[in-house]
N, C-alpha and C positions, 0 to 999 in steps of 0.2 A: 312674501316669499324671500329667499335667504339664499342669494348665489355667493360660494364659495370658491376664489379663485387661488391657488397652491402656486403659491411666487417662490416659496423657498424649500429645498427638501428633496425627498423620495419622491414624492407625487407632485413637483414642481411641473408646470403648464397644463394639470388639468384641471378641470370647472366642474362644480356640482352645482347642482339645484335644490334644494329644500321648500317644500309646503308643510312641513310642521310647527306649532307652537313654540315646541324646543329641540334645538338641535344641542348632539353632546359631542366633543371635539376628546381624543386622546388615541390610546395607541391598542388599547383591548376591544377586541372584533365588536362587541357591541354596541360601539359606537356608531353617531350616525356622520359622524367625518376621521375616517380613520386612517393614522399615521403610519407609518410600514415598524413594526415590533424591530425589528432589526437595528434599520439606519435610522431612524427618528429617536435616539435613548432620551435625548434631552426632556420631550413630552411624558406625560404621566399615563397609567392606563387609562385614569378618565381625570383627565387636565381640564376640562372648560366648557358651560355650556349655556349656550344663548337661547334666552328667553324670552315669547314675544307678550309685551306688557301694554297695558292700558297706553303709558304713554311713549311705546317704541320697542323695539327691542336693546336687549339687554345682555350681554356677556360679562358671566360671574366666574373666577377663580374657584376650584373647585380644591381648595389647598392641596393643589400638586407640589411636589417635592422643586419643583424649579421657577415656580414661579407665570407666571401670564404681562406680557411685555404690550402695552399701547403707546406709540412713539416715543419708545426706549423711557418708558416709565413701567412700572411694576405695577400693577391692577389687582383688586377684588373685586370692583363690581365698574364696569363700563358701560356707560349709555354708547349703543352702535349707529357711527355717522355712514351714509354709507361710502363708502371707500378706505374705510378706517382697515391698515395694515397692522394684525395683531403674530408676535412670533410667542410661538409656547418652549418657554427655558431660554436661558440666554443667546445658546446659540443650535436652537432647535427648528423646528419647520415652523413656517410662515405663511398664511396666508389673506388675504384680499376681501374683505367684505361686501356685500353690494346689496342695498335692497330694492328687490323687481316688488311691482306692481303688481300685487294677487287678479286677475281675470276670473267672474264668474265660471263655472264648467258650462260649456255651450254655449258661449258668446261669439260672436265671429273673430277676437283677438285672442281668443285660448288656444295656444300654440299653434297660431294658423302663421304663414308665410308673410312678406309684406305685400301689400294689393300693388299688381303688375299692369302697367298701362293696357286699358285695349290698345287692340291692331287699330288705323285705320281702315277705311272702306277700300277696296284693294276689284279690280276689275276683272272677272271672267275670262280666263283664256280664248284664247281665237276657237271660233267655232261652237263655242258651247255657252248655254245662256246662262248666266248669273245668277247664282241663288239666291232668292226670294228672301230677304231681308240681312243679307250678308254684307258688309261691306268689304271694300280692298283694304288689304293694310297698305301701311304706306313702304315706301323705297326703304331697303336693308341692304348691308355693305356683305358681303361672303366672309365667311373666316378665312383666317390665311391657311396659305395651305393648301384651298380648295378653291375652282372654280366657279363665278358668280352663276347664278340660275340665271335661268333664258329669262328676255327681255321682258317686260312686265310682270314684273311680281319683286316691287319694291321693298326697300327694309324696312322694318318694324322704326315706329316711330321714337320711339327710346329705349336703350338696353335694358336688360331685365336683370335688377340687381340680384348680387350673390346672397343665400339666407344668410343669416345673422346666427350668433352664437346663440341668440334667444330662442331658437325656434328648431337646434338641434338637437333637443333629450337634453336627460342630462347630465350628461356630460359634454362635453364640446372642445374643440381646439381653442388654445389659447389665443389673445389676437396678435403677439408679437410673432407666434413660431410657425401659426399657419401649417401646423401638422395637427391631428389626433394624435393625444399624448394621454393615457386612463392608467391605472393602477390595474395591475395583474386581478386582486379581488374584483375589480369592478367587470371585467373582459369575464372573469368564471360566471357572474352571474348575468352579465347579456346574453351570452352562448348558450347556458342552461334555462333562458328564458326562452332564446328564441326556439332551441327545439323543442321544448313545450311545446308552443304555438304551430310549429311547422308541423308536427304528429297526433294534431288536435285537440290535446288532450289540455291546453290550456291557452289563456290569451297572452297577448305580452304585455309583462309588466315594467310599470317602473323601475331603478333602482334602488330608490325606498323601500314597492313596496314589498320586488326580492329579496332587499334585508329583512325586513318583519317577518316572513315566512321560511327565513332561511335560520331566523332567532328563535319565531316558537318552535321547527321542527328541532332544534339541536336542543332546545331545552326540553323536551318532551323527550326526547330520548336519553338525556341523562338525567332525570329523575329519580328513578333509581340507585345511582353514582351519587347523587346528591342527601338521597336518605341515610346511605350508609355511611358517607362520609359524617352527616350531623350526630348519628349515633354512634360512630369513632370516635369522633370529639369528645360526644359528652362523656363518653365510658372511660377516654383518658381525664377529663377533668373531674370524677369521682377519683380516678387510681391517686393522680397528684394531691388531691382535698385529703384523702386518707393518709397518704404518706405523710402530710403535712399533722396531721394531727397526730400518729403515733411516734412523730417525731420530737411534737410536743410532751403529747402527754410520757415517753420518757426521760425526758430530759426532767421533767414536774416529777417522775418519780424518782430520780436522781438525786436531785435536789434534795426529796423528801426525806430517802434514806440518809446523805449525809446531816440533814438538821437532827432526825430521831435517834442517830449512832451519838453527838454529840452531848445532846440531854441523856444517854443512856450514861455514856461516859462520866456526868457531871452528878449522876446520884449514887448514893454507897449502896455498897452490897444489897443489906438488907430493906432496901427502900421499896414497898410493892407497888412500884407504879412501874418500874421497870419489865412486870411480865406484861402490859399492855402493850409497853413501846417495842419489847420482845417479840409479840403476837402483831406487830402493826408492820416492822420489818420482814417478818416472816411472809409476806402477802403482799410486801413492795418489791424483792430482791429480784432486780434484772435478768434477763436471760440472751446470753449471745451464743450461739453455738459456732463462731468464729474466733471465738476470744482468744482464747489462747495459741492459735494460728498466729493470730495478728500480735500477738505480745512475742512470742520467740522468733519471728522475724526481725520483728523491729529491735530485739536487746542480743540477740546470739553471737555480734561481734564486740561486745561488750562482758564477757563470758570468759575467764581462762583456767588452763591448768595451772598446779603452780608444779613445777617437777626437779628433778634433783636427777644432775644424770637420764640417761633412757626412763627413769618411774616418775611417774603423777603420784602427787598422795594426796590434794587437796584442789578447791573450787575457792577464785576469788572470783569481782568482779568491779568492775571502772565506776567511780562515782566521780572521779575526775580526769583528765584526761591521760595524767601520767600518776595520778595513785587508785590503789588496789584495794580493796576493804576481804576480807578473810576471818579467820578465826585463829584466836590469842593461840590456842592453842599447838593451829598448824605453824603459827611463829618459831613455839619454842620445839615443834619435830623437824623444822627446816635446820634451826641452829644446829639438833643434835645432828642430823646429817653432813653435814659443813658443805664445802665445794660450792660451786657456780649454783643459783638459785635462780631460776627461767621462769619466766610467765609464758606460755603458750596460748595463742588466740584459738579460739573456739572453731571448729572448720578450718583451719589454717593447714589441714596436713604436715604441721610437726613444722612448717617452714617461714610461720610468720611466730617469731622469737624475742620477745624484750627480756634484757638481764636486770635482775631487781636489785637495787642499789641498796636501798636499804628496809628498815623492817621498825613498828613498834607496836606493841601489844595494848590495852588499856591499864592504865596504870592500878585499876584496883582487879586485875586480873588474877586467881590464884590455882595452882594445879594441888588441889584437896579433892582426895576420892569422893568426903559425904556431903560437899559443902558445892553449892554451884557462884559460880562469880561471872562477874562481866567477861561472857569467850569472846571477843571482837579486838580486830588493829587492822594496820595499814600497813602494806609494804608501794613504795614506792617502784617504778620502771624507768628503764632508759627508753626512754620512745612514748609515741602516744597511740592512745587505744581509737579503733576505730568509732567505739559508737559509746556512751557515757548513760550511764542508769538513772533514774531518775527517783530521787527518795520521794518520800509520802511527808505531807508536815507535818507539826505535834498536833492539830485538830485531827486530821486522818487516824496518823494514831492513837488520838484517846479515841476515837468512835469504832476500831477493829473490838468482835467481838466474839464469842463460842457460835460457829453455826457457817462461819465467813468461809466463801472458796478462797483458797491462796494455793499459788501455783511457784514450784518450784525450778530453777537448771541447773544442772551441774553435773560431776564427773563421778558416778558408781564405781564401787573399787574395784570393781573387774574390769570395768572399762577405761581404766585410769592408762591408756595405750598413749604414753608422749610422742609417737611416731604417726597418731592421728584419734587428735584428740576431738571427739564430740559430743558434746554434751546431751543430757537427758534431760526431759520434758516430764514435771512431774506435776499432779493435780492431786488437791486434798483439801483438809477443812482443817478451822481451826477447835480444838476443843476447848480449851479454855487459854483464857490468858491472867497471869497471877503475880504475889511478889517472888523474889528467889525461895522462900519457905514452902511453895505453893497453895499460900492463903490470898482468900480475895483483899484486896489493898489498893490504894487511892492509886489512880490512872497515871499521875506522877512515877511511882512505884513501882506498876507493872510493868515490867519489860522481860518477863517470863513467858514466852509464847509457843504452846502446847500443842501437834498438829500431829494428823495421822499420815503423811507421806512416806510411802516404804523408800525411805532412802538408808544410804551404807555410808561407812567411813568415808568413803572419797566424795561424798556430798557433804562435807562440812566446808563450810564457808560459802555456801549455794545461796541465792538471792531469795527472799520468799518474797513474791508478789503480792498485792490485795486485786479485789476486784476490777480498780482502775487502772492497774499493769502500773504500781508505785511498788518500791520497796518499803515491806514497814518491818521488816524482821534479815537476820543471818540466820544459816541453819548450824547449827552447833551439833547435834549428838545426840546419844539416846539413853532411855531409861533402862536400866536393869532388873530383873525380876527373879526372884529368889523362891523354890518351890522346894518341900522336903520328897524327895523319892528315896525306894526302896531299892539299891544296888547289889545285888548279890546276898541279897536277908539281910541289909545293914541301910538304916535308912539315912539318905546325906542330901543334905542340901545341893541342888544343881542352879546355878545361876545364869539367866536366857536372856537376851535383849530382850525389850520389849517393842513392841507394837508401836507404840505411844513415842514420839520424839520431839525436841523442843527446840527453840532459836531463842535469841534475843532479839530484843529491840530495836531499831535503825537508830535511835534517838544518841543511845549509849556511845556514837562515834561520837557525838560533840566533845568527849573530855578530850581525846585526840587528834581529832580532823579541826586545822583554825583556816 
């Protein structure tokens, strides 16, 4: 048996007894030496537990967070001497080892008292005869206090020692403090044991074996608590295995699409392996129905008007933090206009203002009605922009193709309101991409970029996005369309936007931007 004496702590001066094989020491109820959850933090919920072995018993560290202390040494596994003072954590509870001598059950030394001298032979009061095999005790002193008894009837021949902690349950007063000192859990289950007993309805138990039946009842009642909680669990470690894997396999189809864009990009036109890699993208291409959410948040301060006076007539947008990329064009309708020349921030209510210092177009830029030329420049700001765009590189751009969503912002010419300016959110595709002749031509070449977004004059110079919220294109302008009609019995040519409108390529700032 395994007496445990609590020298340091919450439950410092009380004594337990143990008749098990293994006792387990930590701070969680189901232990069979338990620490107070509160004041004891330094112990672990199940810190330590001793085992009785072939050649002794045994206290093993049960890798608690703080460690298992035998004369200020650090332990895993201790043979127990007995009086061996063991503390759990540095500076945690402590307690006293002891090993009692196991007593068969129904020996006269199992929990019996210590043998009390008889009386001796002690002699019959006056008058009345002597019982028949009795003897007198011998002379006894009175307590204090009290008056000695009438004359013959001497005191007992030796005091009768006090019980011993051995022979009190178990739990006991400690021998320094000479009080009953227990832990609140231990008092709930004598009192719950003793009215058992006192209502018949059961005998008293130890505090052992009140723990055992206080452990199976609590676990049998959360059984249930127990099943749901295992099928919680699992049902989240399917949700996370799944996330995990569509997280992969988009990322694996990411990838895939930009390697199949790149080998599309590096075969000519009429190469036919290109309708495979065509058909193999078609059956890769992602789907975010956030996407564009999350792209005009992230760029809309990086968004301006360009205005003249109270009017907007154009969309730049920051690729750096103090210059501005636009169209060649809206350059030379800036010059024609003269005066002060304003970027206005996108949401800025007309009140966040950089003045543009200066302006340059591309150098092989040409204003020819039938001829299209590089429309892309820069104009520089006094100030810097809040948030800065991100271009696409020359891989990205040779792999954009006919079929690509690319999303648009910029300032509609109705909405071009310099007193509060905000941009449109525009979504499209691309229809083809080609050289300025509108022939197919080596990926070098193409920075003809062909897209259906119903945008207006004050969307030129708008950003065209790709899929991965990069710039691979400016929006420049639209086609025109030439129909003969019948006006008054005279038939005349009416000439209509079209549908159809085009950008350049992000690339084509390298002759200008160093």
């Amino acid at each position: 048996m395994l007496r445990v004496v609590h020298t340091f702590g919450r439950n410092a001066g009380s004594v337990e007894l143990h008749d098990r094989r293994v006792v387990r020491f930590g701070r969680a109820p189901d232990n069979d030496v338990v620490f107070d959850p509160n004041h004891d933090r330094d112990a672990s919920s199940h810190h330590a537990e001793a085992r009785l072995e072939a050649a002794g018993w045994v206290l093993y560290d049960l890798d608690s967070r703080n460690g298992t202390y035998a004369g200020g040494q650090r332990i895993k596994r201790h043979p127990i001497a007995s009086g061996d003072e063991l503390t759990f954590g540095t500076k945690g509870p402590r307690v006293r080892l002891e090993l009692v001598e196991r007593h068969a059950p129904g020996s006269p030394h199992a929990h019996a008292p210590p043998p009390y001298p008889a009386p001796a032979a002690y002699p019959a009061p006056a008058g009345y005869p002597a019982p028949a095999g009795y003897p007198a005790p011998a002379a006894y002193s009175a307590p204090t206090g009290y008056p000695a008894p009438a004359a013959g009837y001497p005191a007992p021949a030796a005091a009768y020692p006090a019980p011993t902690a051995a022979h009190s349950g178990n739990v006991a007063a400690a021998p320094p403090a000479g009080v009953r000192r227990v832990g609140e859990r231990t008092i709930a289950m004598m009192i719950s044991s003793a009215v058992s007993a006192a209502t018949g309805r059961a005998k008293p138990r130890g505090t052992v074996e009140i723990n055992a039946m206080l452990h199976k009842e609590v676990r049998a009642a959360t059984a249930g608590q127990r099943r749901t909680t295992y099928v919680l669990a699992l049902l989240l470690v399917v949700a996370l295995a799944s996330l995990a894997g569509l997280i992969v396999y988009n990322r694996s189809s990411h990838d895939e699409i930009s390697q199949l864009r790149a080998e599309l990009a590096r075969l000519p036109p009429e190469d036919p392996r290109r309708k495979e890699i065509e058909r193999r993208l078609g059956t890769l291409h992602p789907s975010n129905a956030n996407f564009g959410r999350n792209l005009h948040d992230r760029v809309r301060k990086g968004i301006f008007m360009l205005a003249s006076g109270r009017e907007g007539f154009c969309t730049a947008f920051a690729v750096r933090p103090s210059v501005l990329v636009t169209n060649a064009h809206c350059i030379s309708a800036a010059k024609r206009r003269g005066g002060a020349i304003v970027a206005l921030e996108n949401e800025g209510r007309g009140q966040v203002s950089f003045a543009v210092t200066s302006m340059r177009p591309h150098p092989l830029h040409r204003e020819i009605a039938d001829q299209l030329t590089p429309d892309i420049g820069i104009v520089s700001i006094a100030g810097r922009a809040a948030a800065v765009l991100e271009l696409a590189a020359r891989e990205e751009l040779a792999a954009a193709g006919a079929g690509d969503d690319v999303y648009l912002i910029g300032f509609p010419e109705r909405l071009t309101d310099a007193a509060n300016p905000v941009a449109t959110f525009l979504a499209a595709n691309i229809g083809r991409i080609t050289g300025a002749n509108g022939r197919p031509v080596a990926a070098a070449d193409a920075w003809l970029i062909q897209h259906d977004a119903r945008s207006t004059s004050g969307m030129s110079g708008s950003p065209i996005f790709n899929g991965q919220g990069k710039v691979i294109g400016i929006n420049a302008g639209g086609y025109l369309e030439g129909n003969d009609e019948t006006i008054s019995g005279q038939k005349t040519e009416v000439v209509k936007a079209s549908p159809y409108k085009f950008g350049m390529r992000i690339d084509l700032l390298d002759a200008i931007l160093r």
